[in-house]
C-alpha positions, 0 to 999 in steps of 0.5 A: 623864297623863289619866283619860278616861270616857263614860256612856250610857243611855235616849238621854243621853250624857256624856263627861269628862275631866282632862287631865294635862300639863306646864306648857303654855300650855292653852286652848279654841278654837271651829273655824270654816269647814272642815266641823263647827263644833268646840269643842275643848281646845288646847295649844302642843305639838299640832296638831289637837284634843285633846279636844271636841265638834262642831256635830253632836254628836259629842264625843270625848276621848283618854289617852295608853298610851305604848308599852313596846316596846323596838323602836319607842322614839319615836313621833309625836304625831299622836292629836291630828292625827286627833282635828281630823280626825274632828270637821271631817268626822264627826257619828256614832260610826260615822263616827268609828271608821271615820275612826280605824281607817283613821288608825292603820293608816296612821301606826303611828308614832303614840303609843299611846294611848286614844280614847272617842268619843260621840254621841246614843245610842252610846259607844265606846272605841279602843285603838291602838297601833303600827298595831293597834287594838281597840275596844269599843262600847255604847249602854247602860253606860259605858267609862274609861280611864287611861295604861295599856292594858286590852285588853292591847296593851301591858303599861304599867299603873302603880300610879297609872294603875290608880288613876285608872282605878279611881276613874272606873270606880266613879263612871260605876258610880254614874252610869249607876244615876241617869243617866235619874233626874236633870235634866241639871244635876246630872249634870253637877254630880256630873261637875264634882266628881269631876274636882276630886277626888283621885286624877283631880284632881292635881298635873298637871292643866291643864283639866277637861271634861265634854260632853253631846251632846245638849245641845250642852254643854260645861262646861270650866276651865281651871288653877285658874279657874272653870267656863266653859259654851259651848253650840252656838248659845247 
């Protein structure tokens, strides 16, 4: 389980995110010598990157939609393969959804799943699953995701998916009304707190993101611990 959301207007962008997972050794790492500098989230059970940000301003951040198909029962985890992919080689929205369209045409074996991509001045998210993808864009509004499938490539919505889901579309909602009132600071405050609060904070969350790319910002924790700050070039 993670709640996924993006923000744009008047050139500002900010992405947040709980990630929700079994118990598993979690942490963030900076990615260093191949390409783009990235910060990212990591756990033991994936390669690549979960969710983060690169040198160039380009953050991205995912949600699992687990297929209901009876006809492809297991699949692969290989999201997190093409997350690395694309913040080692690419710095915009374009350049991502190109990366990630091609990936899952090419591994339909994939996990279904849900990716918001973001830069400067554009959001954008991907659905995919089973090798079909749709996608939706804008560079003034805001995009949420949960567990479940809003294009409708799958029927997989849960009481507690839509929950979640409802909850951080009313708040990016509110957001996107003060986005270009507020210093930077306290947008990222009222995104820190609505992590931390039920129903997006639960009892299987291991960490807590919100990214800024204009501001190179990451603000990161991690279990239970305290808010952390890293900033490219800081």
């Amino acid at each position: 389980m993670c709640t996924i959301g993006a923000v744009v207007s008047g050139g500002r962008t900010l992405l947040l995110k709980n990630f929700d997972y079994r118990p598993v050794p979690t942490g963030w790492a900076r990615f260093v010598g191949q390409g783009h500098a990235h910060f990212a989230l990591v756990d033991h059970d994936q390669k690549g990157a979960n969710s983060g940000m690169n040198d160039a301003g380009l953050a991205l951040e995912i949600s699992r939609s687990a297929s209901s198909s009876p006809q492809s029962p297991e699949r692969k985890e290989l999201r997190t393969v093409l997350n690395g992919q694309i913040l080692r080689s690419r710095a915009s929205v374009q350049g991502a959804l190109r990366a990630a369209r091609a990936y899952v045409k090419d591994h339909p074996e994939m996990y279904g799943g849900n990716l918001i991509i973001g830069d400067r001045s554009r959001i954008c998210v991907v659905e995919y699953l089973a090798g079909d993808c749709l996608t939706k864009s804008t560079r003034n509004g805001f995009l949420a995701r949960a567990n479940h499938s809003v294009f409708g490539l799958t029927e997989n919505a849960n009481q507690f998916s839509r929950l979640r889901y409802d909850r951080m579309v009313a708040f990016l909602a509110s957001l996107h009304d003060v986005m270009d009132e507020m210093e930077i600071d306290g947008l990222f405050g009222l995104c820190r707190e609505l992590l931390r609060t039920h129903p997006v904070l639960n009892g299987n969350t291991r960490s807590s993101m919100v990214m800024c790319p204009e501001e190179l910002r990451v603000d990161y924790l991690v279990g239970d611990g305290d808010w952390r700050v890293f900033r490219f070039g800081g």
